[in-house]
PyMOL CGO cylinders between C-alpha atoms (Angstrom):
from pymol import cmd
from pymol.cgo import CYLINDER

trace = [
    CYLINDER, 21.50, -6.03, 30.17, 20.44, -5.82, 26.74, 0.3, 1, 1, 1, 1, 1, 1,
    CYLINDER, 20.44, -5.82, 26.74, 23.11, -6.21, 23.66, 0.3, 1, 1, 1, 1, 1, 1,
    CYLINDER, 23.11, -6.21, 23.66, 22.62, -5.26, 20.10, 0.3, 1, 1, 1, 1, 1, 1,
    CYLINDER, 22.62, -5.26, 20.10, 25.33, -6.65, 17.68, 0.3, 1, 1, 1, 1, 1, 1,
    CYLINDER, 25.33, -6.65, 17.68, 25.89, -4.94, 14.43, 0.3, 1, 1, 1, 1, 1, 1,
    CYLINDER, 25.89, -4.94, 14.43, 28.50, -7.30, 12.20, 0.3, 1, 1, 1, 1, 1, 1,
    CYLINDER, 28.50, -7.30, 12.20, 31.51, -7.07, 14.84, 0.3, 1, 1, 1, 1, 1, 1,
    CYLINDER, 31.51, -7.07, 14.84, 30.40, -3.98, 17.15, 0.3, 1, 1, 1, 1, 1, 1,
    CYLINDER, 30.40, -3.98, 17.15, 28.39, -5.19, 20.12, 0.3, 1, 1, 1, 1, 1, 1,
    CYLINDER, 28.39, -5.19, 20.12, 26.10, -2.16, 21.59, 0.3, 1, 1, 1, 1, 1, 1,
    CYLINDER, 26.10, -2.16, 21.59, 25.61, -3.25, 26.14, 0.3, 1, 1, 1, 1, 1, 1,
    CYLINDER, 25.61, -3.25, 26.14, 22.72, -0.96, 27.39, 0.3, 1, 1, 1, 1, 1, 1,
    CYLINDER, 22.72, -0.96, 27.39, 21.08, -1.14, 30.75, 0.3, 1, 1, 1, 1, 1, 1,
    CYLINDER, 21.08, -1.14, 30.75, 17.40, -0.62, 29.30, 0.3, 1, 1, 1, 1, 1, 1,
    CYLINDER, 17.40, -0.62, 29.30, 15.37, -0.63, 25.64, 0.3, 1, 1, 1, 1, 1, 1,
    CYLINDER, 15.37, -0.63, 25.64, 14.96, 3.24, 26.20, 0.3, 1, 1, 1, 1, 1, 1,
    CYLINDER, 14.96, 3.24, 26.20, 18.85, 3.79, 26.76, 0.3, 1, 1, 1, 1, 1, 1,
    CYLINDER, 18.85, 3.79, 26.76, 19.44, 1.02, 23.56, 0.3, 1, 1, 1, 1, 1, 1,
    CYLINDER, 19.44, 1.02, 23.56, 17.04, 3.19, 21.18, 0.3, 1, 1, 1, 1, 1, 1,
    CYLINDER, 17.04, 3.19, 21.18, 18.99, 6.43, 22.40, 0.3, 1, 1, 1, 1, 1, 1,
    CYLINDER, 18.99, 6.43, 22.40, 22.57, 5.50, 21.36, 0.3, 1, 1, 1, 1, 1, 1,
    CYLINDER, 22.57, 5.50, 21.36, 21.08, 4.17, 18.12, 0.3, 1, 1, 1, 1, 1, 1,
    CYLINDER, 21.08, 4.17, 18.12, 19.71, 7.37, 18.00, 0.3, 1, 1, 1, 1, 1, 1,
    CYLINDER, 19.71, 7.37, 18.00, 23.18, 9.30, 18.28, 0.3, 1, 1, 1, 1, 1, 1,
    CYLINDER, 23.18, 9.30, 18.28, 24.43, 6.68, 16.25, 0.3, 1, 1, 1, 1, 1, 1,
    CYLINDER, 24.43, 6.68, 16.25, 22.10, 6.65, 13.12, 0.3, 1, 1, 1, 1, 1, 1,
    CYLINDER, 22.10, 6.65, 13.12, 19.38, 9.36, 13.93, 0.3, 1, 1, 1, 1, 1, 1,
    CYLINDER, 19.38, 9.36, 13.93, 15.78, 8.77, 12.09, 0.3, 1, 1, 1, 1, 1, 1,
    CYLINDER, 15.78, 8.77, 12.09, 16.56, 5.21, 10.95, 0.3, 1, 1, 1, 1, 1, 1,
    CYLINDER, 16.56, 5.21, 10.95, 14.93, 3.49, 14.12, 0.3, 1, 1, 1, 1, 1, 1,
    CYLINDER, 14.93, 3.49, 14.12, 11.40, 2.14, 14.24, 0.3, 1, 1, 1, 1, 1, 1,
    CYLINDER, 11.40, 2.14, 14.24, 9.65, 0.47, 17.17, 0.3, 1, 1, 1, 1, 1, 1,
    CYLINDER, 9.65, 0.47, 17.17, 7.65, -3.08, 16.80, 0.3, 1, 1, 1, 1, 1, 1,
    CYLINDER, 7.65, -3.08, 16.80, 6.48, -4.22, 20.08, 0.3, 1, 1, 1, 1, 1, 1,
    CYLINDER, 6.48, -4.22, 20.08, 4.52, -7.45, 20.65, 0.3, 1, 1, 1, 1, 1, 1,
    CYLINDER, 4.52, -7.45, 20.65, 1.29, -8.04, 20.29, 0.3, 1, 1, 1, 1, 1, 1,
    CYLINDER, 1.29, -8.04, 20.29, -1.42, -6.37, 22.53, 0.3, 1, 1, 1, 1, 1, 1,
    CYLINDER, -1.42, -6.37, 22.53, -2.10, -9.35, 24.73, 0.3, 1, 1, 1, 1, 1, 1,
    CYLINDER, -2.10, -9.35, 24.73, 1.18, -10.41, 26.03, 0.3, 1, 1, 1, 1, 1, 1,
    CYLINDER, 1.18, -10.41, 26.03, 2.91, -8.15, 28.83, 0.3, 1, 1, 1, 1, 1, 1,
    CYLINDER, 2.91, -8.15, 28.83, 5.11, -5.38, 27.90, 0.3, 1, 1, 1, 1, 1, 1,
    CYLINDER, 5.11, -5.38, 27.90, 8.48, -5.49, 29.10, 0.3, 1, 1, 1, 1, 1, 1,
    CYLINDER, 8.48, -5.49, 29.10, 11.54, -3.13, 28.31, 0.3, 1, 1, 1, 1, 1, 1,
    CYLINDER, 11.54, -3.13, 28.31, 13.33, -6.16, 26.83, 0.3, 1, 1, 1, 1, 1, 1,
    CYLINDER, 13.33, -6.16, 26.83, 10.57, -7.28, 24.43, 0.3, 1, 1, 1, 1, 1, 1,
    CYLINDER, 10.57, -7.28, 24.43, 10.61, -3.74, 22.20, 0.3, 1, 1, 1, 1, 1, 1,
    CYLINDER, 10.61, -3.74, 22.20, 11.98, -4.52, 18.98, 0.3, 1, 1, 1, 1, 1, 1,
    CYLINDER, 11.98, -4.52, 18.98, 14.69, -2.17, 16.83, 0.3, 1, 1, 1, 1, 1, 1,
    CYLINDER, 14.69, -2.17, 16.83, 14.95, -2.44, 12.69, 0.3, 1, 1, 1, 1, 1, 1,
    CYLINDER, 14.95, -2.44, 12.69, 16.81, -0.77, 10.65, 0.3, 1, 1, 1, 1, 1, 1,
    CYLINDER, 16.81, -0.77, 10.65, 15.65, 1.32, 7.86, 0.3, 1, 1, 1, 1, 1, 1,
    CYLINDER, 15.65, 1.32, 7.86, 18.40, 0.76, 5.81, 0.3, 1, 1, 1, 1, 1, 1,
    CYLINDER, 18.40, 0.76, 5.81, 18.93, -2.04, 2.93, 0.3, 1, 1, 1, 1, 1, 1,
    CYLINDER, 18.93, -2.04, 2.93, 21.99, -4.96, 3.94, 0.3, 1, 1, 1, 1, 1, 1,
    CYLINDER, 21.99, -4.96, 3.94, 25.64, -4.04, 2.26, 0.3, 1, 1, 1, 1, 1, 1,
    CYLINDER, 25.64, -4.04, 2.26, 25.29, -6.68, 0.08, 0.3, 1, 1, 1, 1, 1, 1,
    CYLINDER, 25.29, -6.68, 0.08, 22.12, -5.26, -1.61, 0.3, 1, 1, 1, 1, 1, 1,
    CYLINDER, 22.12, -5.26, -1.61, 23.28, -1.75, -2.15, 0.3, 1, 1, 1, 1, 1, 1,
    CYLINDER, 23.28, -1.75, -2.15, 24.95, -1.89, -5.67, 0.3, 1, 1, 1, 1, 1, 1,
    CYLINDER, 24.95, -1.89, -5.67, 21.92, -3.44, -7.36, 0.3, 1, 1, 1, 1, 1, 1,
    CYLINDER, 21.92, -3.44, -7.36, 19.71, -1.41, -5.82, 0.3, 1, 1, 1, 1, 1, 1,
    CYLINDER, 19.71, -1.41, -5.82, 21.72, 1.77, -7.02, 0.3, 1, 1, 1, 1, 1, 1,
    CYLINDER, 21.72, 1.77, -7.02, 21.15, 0.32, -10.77, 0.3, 1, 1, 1, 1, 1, 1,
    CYLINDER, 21.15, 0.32, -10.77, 17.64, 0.19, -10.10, 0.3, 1, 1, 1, 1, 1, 1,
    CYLINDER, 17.64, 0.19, -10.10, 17.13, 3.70, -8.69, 0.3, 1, 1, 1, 1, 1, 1,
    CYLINDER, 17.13, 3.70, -8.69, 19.19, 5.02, -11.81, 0.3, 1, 1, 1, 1, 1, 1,
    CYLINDER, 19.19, 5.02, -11.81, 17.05, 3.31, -13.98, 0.3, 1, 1, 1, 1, 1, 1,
    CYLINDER, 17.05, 3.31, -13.98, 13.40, 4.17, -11.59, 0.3, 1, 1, 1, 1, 1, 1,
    CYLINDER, 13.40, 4.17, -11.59, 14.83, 7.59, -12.17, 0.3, 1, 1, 1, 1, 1, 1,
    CYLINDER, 14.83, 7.59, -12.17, 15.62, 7.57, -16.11, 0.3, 1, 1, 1, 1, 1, 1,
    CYLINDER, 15.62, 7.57, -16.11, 12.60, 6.07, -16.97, 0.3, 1, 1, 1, 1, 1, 1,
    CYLINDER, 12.60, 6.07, -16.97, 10.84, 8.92, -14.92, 0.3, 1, 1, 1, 1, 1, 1,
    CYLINDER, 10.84, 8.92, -14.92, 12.88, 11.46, -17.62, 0.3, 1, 1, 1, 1, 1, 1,
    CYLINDER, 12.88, 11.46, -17.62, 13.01, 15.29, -17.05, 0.3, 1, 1, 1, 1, 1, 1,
    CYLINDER, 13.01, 15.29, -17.05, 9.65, 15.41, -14.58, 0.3, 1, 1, 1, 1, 1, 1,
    CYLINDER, 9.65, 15.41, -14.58, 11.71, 13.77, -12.23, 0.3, 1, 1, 1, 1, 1, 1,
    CYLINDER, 11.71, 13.77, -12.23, 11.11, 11.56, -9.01, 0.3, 1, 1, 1, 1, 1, 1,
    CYLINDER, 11.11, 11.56, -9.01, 10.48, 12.19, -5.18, 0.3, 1, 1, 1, 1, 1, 1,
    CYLINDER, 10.48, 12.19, -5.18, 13.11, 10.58, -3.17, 0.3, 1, 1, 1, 1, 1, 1,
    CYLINDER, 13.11, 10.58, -3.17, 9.47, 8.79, -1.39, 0.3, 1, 1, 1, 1, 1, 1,
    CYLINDER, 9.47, 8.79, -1.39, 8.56, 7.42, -5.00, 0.3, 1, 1, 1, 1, 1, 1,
    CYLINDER, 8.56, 7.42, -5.00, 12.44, 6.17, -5.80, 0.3, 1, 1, 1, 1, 1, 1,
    CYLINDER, 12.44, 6.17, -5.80, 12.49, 4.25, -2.75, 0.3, 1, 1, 1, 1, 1, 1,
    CYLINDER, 12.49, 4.25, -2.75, 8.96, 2.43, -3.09, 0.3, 1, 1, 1, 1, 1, 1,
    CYLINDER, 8.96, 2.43, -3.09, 10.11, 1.93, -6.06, 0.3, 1, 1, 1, 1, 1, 1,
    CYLINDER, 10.11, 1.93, -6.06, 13.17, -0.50, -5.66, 0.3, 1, 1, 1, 1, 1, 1,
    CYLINDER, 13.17, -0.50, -5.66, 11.39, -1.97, -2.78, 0.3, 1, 1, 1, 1, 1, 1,
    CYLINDER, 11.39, -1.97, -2.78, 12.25, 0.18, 0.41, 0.3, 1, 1, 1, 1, 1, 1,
    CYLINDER, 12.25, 0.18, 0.41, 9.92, 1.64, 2.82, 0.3, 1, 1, 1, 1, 1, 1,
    CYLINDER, 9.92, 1.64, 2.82, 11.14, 4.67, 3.32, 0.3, 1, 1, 1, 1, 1, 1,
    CYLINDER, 11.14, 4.67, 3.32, 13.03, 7.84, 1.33, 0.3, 1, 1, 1, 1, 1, 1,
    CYLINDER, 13.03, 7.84, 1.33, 15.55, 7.43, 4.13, 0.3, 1, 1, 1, 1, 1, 1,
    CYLINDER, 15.55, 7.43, 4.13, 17.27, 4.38, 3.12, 0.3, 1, 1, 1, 1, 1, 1,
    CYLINDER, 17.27, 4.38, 3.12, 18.38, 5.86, -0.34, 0.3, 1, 1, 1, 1, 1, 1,
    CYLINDER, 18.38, 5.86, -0.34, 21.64, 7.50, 1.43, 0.3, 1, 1, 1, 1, 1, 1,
    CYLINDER, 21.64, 7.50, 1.43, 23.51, 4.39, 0.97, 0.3, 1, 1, 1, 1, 1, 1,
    CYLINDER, 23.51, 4.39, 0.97, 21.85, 3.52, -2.62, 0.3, 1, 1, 1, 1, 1, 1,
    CYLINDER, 21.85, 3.52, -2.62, 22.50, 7.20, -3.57, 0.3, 1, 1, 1, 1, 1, 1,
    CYLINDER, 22.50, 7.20, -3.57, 26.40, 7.15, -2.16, 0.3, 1, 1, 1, 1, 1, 1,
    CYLINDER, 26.40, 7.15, -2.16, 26.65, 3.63, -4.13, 0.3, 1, 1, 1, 1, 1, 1,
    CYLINDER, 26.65, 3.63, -4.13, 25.78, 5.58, -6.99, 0.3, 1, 1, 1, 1, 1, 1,
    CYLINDER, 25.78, 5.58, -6.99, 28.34, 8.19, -6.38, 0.3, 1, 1, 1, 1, 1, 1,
    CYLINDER, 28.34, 8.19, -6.38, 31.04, 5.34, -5.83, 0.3, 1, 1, 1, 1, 1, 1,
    CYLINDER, 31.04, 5.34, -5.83, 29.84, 3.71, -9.46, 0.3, 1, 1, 1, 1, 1, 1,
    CYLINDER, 29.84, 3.71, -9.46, 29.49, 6.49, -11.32, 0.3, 1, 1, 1, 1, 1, 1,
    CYLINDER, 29.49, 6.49, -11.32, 33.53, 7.41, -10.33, 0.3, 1, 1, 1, 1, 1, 1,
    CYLINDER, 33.53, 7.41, -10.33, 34.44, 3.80, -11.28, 0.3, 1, 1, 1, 1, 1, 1,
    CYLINDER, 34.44, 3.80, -11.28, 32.46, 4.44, -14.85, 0.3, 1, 1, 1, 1, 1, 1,
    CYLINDER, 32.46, 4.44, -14.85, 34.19, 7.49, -15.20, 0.3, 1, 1, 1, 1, 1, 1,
    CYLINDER, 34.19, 7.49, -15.20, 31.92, 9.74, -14.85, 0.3, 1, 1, 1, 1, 1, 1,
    CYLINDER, 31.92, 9.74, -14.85, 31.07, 12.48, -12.21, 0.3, 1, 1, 1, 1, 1, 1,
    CYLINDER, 31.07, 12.48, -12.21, 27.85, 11.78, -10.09, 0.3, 1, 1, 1, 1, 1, 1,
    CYLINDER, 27.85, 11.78, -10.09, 26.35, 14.63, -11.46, 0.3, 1, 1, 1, 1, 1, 1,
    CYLINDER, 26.35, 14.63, -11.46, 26.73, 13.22, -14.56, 0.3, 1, 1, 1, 1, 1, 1,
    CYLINDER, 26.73, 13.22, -14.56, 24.12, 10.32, -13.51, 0.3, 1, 1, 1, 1, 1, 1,
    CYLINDER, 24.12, 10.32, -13.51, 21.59, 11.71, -11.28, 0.3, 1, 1, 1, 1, 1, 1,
    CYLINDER, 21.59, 11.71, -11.28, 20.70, 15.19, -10.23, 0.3, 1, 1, 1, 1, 1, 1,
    CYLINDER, 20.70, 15.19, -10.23, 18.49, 16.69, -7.41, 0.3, 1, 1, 1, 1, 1, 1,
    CYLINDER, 18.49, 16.69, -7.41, 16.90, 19.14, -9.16, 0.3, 1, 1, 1, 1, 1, 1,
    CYLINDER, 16.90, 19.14, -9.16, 13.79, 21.33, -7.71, 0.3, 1, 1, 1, 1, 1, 1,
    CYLINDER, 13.79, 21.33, -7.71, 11.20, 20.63, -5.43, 0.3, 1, 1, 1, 1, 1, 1,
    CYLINDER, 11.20, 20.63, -5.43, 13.16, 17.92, -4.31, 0.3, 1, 1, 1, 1, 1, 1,
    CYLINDER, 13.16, 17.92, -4.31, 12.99, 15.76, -7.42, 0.3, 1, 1, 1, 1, 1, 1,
    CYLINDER, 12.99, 15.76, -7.42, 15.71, 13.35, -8.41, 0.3, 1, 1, 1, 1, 1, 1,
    CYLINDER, 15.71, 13.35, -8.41, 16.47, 13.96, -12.49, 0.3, 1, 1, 1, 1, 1, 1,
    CYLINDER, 16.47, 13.96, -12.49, 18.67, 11.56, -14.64, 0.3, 1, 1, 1, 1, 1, 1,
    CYLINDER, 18.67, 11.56, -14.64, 21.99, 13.45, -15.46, 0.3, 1, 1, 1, 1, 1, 1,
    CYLINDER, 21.99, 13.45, -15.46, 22.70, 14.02, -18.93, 0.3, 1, 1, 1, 1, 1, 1,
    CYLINDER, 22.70, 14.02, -18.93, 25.02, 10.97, -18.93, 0.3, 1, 1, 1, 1, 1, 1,
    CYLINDER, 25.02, 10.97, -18.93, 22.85, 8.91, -17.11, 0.3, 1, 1, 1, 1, 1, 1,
    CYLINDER, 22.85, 8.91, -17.11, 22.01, 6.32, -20.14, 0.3, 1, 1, 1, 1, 1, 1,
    CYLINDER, 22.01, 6.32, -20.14, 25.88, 5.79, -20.41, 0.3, 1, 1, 1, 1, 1, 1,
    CYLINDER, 25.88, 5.79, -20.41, 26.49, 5.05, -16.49, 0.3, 1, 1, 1, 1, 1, 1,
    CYLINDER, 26.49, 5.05, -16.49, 23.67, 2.04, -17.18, 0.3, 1, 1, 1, 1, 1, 1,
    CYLINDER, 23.67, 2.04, -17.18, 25.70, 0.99, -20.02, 0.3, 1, 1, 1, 1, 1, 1,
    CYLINDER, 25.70, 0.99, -20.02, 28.79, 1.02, -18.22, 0.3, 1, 1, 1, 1, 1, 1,
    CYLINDER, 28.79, 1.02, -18.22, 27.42, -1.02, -15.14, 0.3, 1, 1, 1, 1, 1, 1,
    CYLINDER, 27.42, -1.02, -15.14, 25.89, -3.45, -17.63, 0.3, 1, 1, 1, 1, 1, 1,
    CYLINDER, 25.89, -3.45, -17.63, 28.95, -3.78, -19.46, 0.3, 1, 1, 1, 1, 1, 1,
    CYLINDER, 28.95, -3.78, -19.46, 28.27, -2.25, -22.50, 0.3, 1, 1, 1, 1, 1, 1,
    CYLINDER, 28.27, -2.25, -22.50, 29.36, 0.51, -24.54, 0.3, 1, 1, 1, 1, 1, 1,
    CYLINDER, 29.36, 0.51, -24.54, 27.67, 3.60, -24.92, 0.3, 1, 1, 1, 1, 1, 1,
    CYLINDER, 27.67, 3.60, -24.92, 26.47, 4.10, -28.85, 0.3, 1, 1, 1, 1, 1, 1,
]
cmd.load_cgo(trace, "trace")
């Protein structure tokens, strides 16, 4: 029997393979596979699951820092791929909860989410045209 515990929820599953497919149902495409190294023997218990995505705890900061990737950046604009190396995380995929941080931060400034960043084309994340005041606002500073 194999467990997985995620804060309070605690995940039973008869083998790895029927572990990585209710993580799958539960968080599709966030799932990775490590296994050991080449010379030891490979048994269903000894695959390894990650997540993709940054802690809780990490998630505001690293919304400041993706506002800021993306200013900088100006008009041209970012690829989700290039935001995400950017404020250290491996993959475009873990920017949901930075970009829904964002969202939340933005509505505590004031300010519609819109306002801060924008997906523009091709993909490209664009600083909003209040985007300079959201940074102020997090940083505690007026807007001149």
């Amino acid at each position: 029997m194999l467990t997985l515990e995620l804060g309070d929820v605690k995940i039973h599953c008869e083998t790895a393979e029927d572990l990585r497919a209710a993580l799958a149902v539960l968080r599709p495409g966030l799932m990775r596979q490590e296994k050991k190294p080449e010379d030891s023997v490979i048994k269903p218990d000894s695959v390894q699951l990650k997540l993709e995505v940054p802690p809780v705890t990490v998630v505001p900061g690293l919304a400041v820092q993706a506002v800021r990737v993306i200013v900088q950046a100006g008009k041209k604009g970012l690829k989700g791929s290039k935001v995400a190396t950017s404020i250290g995380l491996t993959e475009a995929r873990g920017l949901g909860p930075v970009f829904a941080a964002v969202k939340n931060a933005a509505k505590r400034a004031g300010l519609k989410p819109e306002d801060v960043i924008i997906r523009g084309a091709k993909r490209m994340w664009e600083p909003g045209p209040k985007a300079d005041e959201f940074l102020a606002a997090v940083n505690g500073k007026e807007h001149p």
